[in-house]
VEXDREN-2710 file (C-alpha; in Angstrom, 1 decimal):
% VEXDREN-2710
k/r/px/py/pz
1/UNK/7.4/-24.7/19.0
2/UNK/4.1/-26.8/20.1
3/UNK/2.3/-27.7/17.0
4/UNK/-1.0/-25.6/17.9
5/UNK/0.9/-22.4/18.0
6/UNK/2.3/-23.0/14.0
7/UNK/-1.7/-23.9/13.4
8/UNK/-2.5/-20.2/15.3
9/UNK/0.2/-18.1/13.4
10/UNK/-1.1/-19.3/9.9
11/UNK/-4.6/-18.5/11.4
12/UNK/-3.7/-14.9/11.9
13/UNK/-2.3/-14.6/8.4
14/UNK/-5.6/-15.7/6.7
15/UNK/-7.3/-13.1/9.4
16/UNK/-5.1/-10.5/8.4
17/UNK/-4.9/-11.2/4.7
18/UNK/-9.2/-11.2/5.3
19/UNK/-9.3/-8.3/7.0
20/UNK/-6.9/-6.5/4.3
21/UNK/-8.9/-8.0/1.1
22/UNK/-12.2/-6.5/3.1
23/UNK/-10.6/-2.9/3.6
24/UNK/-9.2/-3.0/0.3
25/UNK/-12.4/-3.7/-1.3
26/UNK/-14.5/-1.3/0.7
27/UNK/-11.3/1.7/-0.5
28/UNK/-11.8/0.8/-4.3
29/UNK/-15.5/0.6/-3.8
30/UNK/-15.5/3.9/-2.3
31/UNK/-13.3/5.3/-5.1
32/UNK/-16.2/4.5/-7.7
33/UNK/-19.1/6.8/-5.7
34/UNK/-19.6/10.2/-6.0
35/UNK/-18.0/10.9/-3.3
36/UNK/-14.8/9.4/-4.6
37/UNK/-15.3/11.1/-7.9
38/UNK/-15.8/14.4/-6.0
39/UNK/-12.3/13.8/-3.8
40/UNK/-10.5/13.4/-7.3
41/UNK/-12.2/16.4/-8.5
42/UNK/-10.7/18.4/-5.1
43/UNK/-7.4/16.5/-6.0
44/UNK/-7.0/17.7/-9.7
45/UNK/-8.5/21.2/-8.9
46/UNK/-9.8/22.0/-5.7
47/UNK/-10.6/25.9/-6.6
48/UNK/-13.2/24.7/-8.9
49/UNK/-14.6/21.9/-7.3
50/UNK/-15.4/24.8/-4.7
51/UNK/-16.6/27.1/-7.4
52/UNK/-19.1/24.5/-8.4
53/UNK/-20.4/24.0/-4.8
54/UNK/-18.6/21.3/-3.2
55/UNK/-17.8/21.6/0.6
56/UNK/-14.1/20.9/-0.2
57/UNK/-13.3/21.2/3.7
58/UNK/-16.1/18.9/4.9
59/UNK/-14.9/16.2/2.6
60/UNK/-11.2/16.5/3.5
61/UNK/-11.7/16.5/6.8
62/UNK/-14.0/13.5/6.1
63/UNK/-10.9/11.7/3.7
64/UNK/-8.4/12.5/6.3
65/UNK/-10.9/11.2/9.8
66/UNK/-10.9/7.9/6.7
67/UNK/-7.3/7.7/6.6
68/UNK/-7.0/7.7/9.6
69/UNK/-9.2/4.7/10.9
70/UNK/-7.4/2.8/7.9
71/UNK/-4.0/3.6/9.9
72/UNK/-5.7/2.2/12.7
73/UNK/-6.9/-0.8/11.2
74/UNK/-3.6/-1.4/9.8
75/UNK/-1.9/-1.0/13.5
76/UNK/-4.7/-3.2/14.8
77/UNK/-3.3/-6.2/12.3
78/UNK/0.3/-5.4/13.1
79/UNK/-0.4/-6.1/17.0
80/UNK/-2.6/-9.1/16.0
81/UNK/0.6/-10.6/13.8
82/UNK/3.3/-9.2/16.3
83/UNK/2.0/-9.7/19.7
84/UNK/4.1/-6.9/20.7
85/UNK/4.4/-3.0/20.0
86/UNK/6.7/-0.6/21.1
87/UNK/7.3/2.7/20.7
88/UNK/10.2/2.2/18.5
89/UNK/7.9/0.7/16.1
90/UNK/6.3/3.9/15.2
91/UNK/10.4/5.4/14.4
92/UNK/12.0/6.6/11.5
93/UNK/12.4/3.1/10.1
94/UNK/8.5/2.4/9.7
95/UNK/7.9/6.0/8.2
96/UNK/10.7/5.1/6.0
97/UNK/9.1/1.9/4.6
98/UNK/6.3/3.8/4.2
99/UNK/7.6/6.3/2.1
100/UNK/9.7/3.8/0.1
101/UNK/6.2/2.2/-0.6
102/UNK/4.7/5.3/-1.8
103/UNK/7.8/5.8/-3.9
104/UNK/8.0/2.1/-5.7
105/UNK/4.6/2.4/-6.1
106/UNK/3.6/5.1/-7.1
107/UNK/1.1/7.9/-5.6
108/UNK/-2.0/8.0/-6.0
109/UNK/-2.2/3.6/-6.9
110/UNK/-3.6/1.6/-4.4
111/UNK/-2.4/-1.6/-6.8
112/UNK/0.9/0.0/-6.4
113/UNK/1.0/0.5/-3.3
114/UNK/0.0/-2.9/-2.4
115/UNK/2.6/-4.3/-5.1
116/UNK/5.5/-2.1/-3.7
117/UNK/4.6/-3.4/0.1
118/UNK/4.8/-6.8/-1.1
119/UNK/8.1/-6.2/-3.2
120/UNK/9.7/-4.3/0.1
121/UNK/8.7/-7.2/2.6
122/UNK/9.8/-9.9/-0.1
123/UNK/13.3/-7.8/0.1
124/UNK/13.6/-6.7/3.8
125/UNK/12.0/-9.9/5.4
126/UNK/12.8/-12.8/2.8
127/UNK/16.1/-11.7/0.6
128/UNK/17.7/-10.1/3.4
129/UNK/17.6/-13.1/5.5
130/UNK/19.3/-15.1/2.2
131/UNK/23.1/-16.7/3.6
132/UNK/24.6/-14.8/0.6
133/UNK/23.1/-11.2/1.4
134/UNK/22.4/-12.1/5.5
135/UNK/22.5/-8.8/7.2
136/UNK/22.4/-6.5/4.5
137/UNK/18.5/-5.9/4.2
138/UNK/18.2/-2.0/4.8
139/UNK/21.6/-2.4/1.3
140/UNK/19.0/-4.3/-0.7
141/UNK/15.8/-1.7/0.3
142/UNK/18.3/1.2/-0.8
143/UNK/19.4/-0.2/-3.9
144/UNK/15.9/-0.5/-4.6
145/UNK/14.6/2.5/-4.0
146/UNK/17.7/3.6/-6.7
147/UNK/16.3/1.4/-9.1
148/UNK/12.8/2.4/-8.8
149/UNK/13.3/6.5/-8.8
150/UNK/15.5/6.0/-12.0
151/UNK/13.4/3.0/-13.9
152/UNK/9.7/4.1/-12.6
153/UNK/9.4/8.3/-12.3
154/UNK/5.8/7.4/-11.7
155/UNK/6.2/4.3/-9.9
156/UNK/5.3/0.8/-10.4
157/UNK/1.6/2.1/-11.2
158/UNK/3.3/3.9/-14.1
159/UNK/4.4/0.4/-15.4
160/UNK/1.8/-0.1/-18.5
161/UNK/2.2/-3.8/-19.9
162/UNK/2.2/-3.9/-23.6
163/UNK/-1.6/-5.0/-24.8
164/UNK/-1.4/-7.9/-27.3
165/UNK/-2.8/-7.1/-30.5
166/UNK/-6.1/-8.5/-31.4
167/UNK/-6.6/-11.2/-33.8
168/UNK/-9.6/-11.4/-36.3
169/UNK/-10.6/-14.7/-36.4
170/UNK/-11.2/-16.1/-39.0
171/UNK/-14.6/-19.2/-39.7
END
């Protein structure tokens, strides 16, 4: 491999890995507006967000047109890493990570589902490849997902670290 094309892939990471801190800040960001306090409203009880007023259509239309472009965005980074996408790339086995994500981390968590993406692509891409376990990736992502359903019922954004206790101190 010529050296300017390792110099180019590590480029693309730190694009992608910009790109996804940017998104990532703009969805949390959004999540602390009105707007994002009126979505959880429709989430938790949509009949009386639209009791009080709220166009609960408008704005799911509007979340759903949002998750969209995100999906696109995230396609747009794949090609840019990959150079290459084919229509087998949007099979069963994507849709499956997918869900698998949504499961390890938790719904509703964007930390979460970050977390469990890294923890699947650590497994699939890195511990899969190991000489010990080589070939058995998709065995490691099931075992898993049979450790996270039975360990985390609310995922890995049900996981609450134990606080330590606060100290007086003392002059």
């Amino acid at each position: 491999m010529p050296a300017g094309q390792h110099v180019r892939d590590h480029g693309d990471h730190f694009y992608v890995l910009a790109v996804f801190l940017l998104l990532l800040a703009a969805v949390t960001r959004l999540g602390a507006t009105p707007f994002g306090l009126a979505l959880r409203g429709i989430r938790d009880n949509e009949p009386r967000m639209k009791a009080i007023g709220h166009p609960t259509r408008r704005y799911a239309l509007t979340v759903y047109c949002g998750a969209a472009a995100l999906a696109g965005a995230a396609g747009s980074l794949w090609v840019s890493v990959q150079r290459f996408v084919s229509p087998g790339d949007a099979g069963f086995e994507i849709a499956a990570l997918a869900l698998l994500a949504v499961v390890i981390g938790g719904a509703g968590s964007i930390r979460g589902a970050c977390a469990a993406a890294a923890l699947i692509w650590l497994t699939r891409d890195h511990l899969g490849n190991l000489e010990a376990v080589a070939g058995r990736g998709p065995l490691l992502l099931g075992l898993l997902f049979v450790v996270a359903v039975y360990t985390l019922p609310r995922g890995l954004a049900g996981v609450r670290l134990p606080r330590r206790p606060n100290r007086k101190r003392t002059a």
